[in-house]
C-alpha positions in Angstrom: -2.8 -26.8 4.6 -6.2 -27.6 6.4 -9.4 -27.1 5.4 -10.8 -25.8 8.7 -11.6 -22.3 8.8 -9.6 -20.6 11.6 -9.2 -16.6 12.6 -6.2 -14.5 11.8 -5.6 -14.6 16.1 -7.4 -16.8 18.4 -8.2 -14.1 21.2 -10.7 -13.1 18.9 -11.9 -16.2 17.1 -14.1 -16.2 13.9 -14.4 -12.3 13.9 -11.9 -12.9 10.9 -11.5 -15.7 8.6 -8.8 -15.6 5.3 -7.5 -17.6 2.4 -4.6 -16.6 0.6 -3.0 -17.8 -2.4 -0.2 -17.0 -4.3 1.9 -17.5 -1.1 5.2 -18.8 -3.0 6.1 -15.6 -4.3 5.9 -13.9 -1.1 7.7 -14.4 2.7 5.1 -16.3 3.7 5.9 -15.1 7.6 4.1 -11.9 6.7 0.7 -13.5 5.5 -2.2 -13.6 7.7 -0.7 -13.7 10.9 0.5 -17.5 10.0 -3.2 -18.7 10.8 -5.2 -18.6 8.0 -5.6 -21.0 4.9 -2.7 -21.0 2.4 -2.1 -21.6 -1.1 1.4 -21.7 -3.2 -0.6 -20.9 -6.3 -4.2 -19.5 -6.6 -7.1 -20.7 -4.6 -9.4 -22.7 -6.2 -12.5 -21.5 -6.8 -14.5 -23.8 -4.8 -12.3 -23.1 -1.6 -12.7 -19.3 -2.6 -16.8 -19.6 -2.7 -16.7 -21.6 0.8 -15.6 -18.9 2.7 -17.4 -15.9 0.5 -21.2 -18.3 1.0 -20.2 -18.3 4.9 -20.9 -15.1 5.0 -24.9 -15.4 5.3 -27.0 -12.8 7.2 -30.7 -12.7 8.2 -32.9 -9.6 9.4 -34.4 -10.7 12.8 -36.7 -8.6 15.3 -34.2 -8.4 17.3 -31.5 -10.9 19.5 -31.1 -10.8 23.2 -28.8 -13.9 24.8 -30.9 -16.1 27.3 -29.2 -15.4 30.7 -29.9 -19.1 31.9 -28.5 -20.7 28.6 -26.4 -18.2 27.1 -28.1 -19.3 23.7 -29.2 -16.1 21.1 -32.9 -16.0 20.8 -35.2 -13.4 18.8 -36.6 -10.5 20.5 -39.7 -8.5 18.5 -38.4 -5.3 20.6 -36.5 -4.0 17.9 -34.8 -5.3 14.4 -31.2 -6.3 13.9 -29.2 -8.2 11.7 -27.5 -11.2 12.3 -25.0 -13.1 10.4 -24.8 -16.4 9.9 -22.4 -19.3 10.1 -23.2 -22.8 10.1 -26.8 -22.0 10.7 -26.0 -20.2 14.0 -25.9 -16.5 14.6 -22.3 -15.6 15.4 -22.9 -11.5 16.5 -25.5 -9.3 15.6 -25.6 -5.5 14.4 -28.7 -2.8 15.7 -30.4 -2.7 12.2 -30.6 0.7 10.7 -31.6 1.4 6.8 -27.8 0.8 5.4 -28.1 -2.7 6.2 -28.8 -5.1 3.2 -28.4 -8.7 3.2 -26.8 -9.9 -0.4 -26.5 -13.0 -1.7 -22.6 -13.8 -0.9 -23.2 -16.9 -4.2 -24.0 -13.8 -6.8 -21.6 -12.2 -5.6 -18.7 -14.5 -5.9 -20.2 -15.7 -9.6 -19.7 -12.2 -10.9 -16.0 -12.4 -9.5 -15.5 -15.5 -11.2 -16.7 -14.5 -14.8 -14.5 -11.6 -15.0 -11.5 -14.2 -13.8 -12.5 -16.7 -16.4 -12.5 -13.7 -18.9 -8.8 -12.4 -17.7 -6.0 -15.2 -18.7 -3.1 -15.4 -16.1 -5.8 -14.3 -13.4 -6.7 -16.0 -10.3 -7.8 -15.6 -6.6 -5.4 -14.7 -4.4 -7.3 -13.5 -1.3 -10.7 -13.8 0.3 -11.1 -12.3 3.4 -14.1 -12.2 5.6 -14.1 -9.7 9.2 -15.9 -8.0 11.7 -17.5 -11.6 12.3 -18.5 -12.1 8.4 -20.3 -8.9 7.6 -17.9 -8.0 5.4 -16.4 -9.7 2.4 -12.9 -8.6 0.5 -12.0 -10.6 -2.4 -9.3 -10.4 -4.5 -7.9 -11.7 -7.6 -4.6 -10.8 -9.1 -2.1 -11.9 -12.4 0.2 -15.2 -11.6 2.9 -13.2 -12.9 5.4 -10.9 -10.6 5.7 -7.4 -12.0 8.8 -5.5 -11.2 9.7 -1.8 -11.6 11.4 -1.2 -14.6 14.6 0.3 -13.3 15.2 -0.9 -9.8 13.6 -3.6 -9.9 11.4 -4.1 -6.5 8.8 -7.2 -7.2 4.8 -6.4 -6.6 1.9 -7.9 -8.1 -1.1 -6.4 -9.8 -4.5 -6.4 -8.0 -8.2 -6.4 -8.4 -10.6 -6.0 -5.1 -13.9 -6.6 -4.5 -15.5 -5.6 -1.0 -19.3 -6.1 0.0 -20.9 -6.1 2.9 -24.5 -6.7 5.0 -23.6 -4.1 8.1 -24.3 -1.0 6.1 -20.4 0.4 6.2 -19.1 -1.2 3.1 -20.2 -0.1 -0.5 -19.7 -2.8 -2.8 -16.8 -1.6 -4.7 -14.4 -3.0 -7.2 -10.9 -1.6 -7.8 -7.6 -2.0 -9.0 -4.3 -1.6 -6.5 -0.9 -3.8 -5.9 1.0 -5.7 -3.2 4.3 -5.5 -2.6 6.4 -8.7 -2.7 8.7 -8.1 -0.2 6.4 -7.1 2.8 2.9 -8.1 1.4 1.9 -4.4 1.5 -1.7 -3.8 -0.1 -1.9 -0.7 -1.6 -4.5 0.8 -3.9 -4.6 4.8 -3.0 -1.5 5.3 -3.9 -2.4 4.8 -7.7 -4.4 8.2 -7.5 -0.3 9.5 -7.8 -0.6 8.8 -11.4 -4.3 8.0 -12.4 -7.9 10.1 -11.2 -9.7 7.8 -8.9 -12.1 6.8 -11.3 -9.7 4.9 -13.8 -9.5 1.9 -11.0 -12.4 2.2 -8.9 -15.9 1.5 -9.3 -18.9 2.3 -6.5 -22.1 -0.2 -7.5 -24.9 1.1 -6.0 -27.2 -1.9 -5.9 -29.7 -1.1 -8.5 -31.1 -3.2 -11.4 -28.1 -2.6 -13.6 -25.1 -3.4 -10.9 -24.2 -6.9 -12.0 -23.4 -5.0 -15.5 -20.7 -2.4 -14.0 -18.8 -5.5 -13.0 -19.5 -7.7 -15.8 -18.7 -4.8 -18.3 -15.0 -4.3 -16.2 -11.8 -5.5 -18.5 -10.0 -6.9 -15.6 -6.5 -7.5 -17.3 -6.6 -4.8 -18.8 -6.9 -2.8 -15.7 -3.8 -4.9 -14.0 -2.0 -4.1 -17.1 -2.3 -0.2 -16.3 -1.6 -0.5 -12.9 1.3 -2.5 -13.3 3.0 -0.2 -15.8 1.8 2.6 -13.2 2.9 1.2 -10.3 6.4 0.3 -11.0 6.5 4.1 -12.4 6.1 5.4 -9.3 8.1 3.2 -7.2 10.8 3.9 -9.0 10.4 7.6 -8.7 10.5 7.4 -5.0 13.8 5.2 -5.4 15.0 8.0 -7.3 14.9 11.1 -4.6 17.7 10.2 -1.8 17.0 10.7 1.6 19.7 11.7 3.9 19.0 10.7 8.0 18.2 14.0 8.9 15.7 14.0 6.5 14.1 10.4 7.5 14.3 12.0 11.3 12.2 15.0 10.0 10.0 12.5 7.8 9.4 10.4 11.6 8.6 12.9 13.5 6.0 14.8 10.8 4.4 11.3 11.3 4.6 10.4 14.7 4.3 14.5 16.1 5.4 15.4 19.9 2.6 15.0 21.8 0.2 17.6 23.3 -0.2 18.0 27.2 -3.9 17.1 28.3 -6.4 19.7 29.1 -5.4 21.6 32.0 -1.8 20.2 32.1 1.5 22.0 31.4 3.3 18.9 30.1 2.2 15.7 28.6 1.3 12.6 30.5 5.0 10.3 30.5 3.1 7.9 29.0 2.0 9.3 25.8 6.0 10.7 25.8 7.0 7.2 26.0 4.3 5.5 23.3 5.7 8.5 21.2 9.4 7.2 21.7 8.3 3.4 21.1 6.5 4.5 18.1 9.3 6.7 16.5 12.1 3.9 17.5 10.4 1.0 15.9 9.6 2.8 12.6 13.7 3.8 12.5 14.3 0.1 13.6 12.1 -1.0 10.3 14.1 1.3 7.8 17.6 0.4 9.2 17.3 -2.9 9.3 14.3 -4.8 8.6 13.9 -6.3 5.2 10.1 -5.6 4.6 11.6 -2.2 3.1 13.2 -4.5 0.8 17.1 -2.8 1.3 16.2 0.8 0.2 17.5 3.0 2.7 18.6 6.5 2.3 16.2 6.7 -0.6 11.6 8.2 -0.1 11.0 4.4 -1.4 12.5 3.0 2.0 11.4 5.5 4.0 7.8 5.3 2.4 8.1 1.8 3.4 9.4 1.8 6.4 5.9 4.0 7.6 3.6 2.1 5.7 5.0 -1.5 6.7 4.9 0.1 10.2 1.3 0.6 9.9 -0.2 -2.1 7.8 1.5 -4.4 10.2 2.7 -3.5 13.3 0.7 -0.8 14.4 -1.3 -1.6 17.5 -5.1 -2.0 17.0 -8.3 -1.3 19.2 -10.8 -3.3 19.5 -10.1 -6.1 16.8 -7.1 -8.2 15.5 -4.5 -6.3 13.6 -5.5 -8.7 10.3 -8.9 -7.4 10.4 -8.2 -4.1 10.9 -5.4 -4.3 7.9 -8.0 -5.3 5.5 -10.8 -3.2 6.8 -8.7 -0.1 6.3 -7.6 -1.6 2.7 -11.1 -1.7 2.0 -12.3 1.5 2.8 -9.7 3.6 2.0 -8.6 4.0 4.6 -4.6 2.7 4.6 -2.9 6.6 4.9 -0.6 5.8 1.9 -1.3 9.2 0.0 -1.2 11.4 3.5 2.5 9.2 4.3 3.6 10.5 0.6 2.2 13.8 1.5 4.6 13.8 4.7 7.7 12.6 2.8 7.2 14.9 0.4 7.2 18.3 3.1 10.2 16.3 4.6 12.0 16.4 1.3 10.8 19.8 0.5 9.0 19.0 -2.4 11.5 16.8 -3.8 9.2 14.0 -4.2 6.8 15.8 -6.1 9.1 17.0 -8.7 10.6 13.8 -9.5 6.6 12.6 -9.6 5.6 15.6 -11.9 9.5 15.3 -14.7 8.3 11.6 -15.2 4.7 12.1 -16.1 5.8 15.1 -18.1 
């Protein structure tokens, strides 16, 4: 372990910086890319606030880069904001009225009370990306869950996300991770719960510090556990046959389309169809992030989601920042995949979902 702050992949470095804790109860391989900070147990709070405080912003004029020294200067041609790290300004954003700077300290105070507050609770994640604009924090029980009937280990978790760059609304809510692959999930919960049972929007208002204060953090991992391992188990339940997972792949990954004005389509986006298709079959046969459930929706569920939490190319940042960007806005497909297994099982899925909460 080393107390220097690195990013999730050097080709683009700083644009993401992570701790995680908890690490011992998980294949560590999967965390962070293998370059971020790790912990066995939780990460201590001071270590937590380092990285949540280097997250400073400031509203300039504007910043141009000098073309003789390279250096970014202010510019009073139009606002932006920049963020800070160290006192320098790592990247800056075209300001528009979304953008607010917050103080990262407050922020990581309020997280702390509620942890003091919650027994068995303790950080497990901070993340910071798109070059510290945004923050994701998470804390989580010290105690492994496990599905009552089969047995498949995940932890219950709590999230906080904020941000200065206008895209992120500071929310809080409730979600797991999956032992086995380090899955984050949190969408997924809507199978069993309304959205508003584990999520909470703070518009930043007088009275926001009290819609976090006022949150019973245990008792909302509680839930979700008991929730959570429900559901797993009722997608261990429904057996899939290969035919079915075939279907399943190709609902996901779809035959592409020729290009406007073409009769077939391009052999390229044939062949990244193939790739695509192969490596998510190559993940359910035989690759132990689906945690040995094949033939059953809970490996095949995996076996897509694995596929795109981790493995699925990304554009324009690293695949660790775009994992927890989509985490944090909702953006991770889990309901659409259960959607898709479930018109590949015709309905089957559903059913089973629908006789347990009966």
């Amino acid at each position: 372990m080393t107390d220097t702050y690195v990013s999730s992949h050097a080709k683009d470095d700083a644009s993401v910086l992570s701790i995680r804790g908890f690490v011992a109860d998980r294949k560590a391989r999967w965390i962070g890319g293998g370059k971020c900070i790790k912990f066995d147990g939780a990460i201590p709070p001071e270590k937590a606030l380092t990285l949540i405080e280097a997250c400073r912003a400031e509203v300039w004029d504007s910043i141009a880069r000098n073309p003789e020294t390279g250096a970014l200067v202010q510019d009073a041609s139009r606002r932006q904001l920049v963020v800070q790290r160290d006192g320098k300004p790592y990247v800056s954003y075209v300001s528009s009225d979304g953008f607010k700077v917050h103080d990262m300290r407050k922020h990581f105070e309020r997280i702390e009370k509620v942890r003091q507050a919650s027994p068995g609770v303790g950080w497990a994640s901070v993340v910071t990306t798109n070059w510290g604009a945004r923050v994701i924090a998470q804390l989580e029980q010290g105690e492994k869950n496990a599905s009552p009937r089969h047995g498949v280990e995940f932890k219950s978790t709590f999230t906080s996300t904020i941000g200065h760059d206008g895209k992120t609304s500071t929310t809080h809510f409730g979600g797991g991770s999956i032992m086995s692959c380090d899955n984050q999930m949190a969408a997924i919960m809507r199978l069993a719960h309304s959205e508003g049972e584990h999520k909470v929007k703070v518009r930043h208002t007088r009275w926001s510090n009290a819609k976090l204060d006022g949150l019973d953090v245990q008792a909302c991992l509680a839930s979700i556990a008991a929730s959570m391992g429900g559901i797993i188990d009722s997608f261990i339940d429904v057996p899939m046959s290969d035919s079915e997972f075939e279907g399943f792949v190709r609902i996901v990954v779809p035959d592409p389309v020729p290009l406007k004005g073409q009769d077939e389509p391009s052999q390229a986006a044939k062949t990244r169809c193939d790739n695509i298709r192969h490596a998510i079959w190559q993940m359910y046969r035989s690759d132990d992030r689906t945690g040995g459930y094949q033939r059953t929706a809970w490996g095949a569920f995996q076996a897509v989601n694995t596929y795109q939490q981790h493995e699925r190319a990304a554009r324009g940042q690293t695949n660790e920042a775009r994992r927890w960007n989509e985490f944090a806005t909702d953006k991770t497909n889990e309901l659409e995949t259960a959607a898709m297994l479930d018109r590949a099982l015709n309905g089957a899925l559903t059913r089973r979902l629908e006789l347990v909460a009966a």
